[in-house]
N, C-alpha and C positions, 0 to 999 in steps of 0.2 A: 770896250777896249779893243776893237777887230778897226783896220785898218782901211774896210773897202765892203761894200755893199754882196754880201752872197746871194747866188743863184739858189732856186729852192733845191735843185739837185745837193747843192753844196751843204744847204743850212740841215736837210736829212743825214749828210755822210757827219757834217759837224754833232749832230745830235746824236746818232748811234758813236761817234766818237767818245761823248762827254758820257755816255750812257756807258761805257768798256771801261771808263776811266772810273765812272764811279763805283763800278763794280769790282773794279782793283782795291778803292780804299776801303770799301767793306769788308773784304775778302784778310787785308791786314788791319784793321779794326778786330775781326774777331780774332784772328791769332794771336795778335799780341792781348787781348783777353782771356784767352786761352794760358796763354804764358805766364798771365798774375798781373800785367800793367791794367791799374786803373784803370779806368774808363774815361775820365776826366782828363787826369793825365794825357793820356794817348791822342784823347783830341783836342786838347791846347798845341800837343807837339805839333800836328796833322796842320793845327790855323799857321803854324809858327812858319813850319814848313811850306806850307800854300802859299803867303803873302809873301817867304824869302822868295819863290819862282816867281809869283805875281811882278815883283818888283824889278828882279833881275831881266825878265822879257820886256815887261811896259815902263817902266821907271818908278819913280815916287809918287810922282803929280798924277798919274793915270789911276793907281792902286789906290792914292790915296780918296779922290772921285766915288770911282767903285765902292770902298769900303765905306765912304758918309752915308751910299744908299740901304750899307746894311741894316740896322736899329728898323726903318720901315720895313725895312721884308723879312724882319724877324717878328716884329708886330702882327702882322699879314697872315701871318703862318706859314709862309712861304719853306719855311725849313723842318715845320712839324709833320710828325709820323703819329698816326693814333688821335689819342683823350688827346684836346689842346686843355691846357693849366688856365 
């Protein structure tokens, strides 16, 4: 979904970017666990929330792309932490 080919300076600052950002959603993951919201809950709201920004920056057609590659890179592991099921 990127626009134009990055420099590897660029594709480091994007990666310690995505790496600040995903340290964000950790960070209110556990608080609102903390608070009593499920666990489940919290991260259906999180997908909800992510695909409404996904969509609003790239449109439908683009997210929608992105999202048919998900089921394979959930297969993959690509999303697992620990024991894989």
């Amino acid at each position: 979904m990127q626009a134009h080919e990055l420099s590897p300076l660029e594709e480091l600052a994007a990666a310690d970017e995505k790496r600040a950002a995903l340290g964000y959603v950790h960070e209110a993951f556990a608080e609102a666990i903390l608070s009593g919201v499920e666990a489940d809950c919290f991260a259906h709201a999180a997908l909800f929330a992510a695909f409404q920004e996904l969509v609003e920056t790239y449109g439908e057609e683009a997210v929608a792309v992105y999202a048919a590659r998900l089921p394979e890179r959930i297969r993959m592991g690509e999303f697992t932490v620990g024991l894989r099921q």
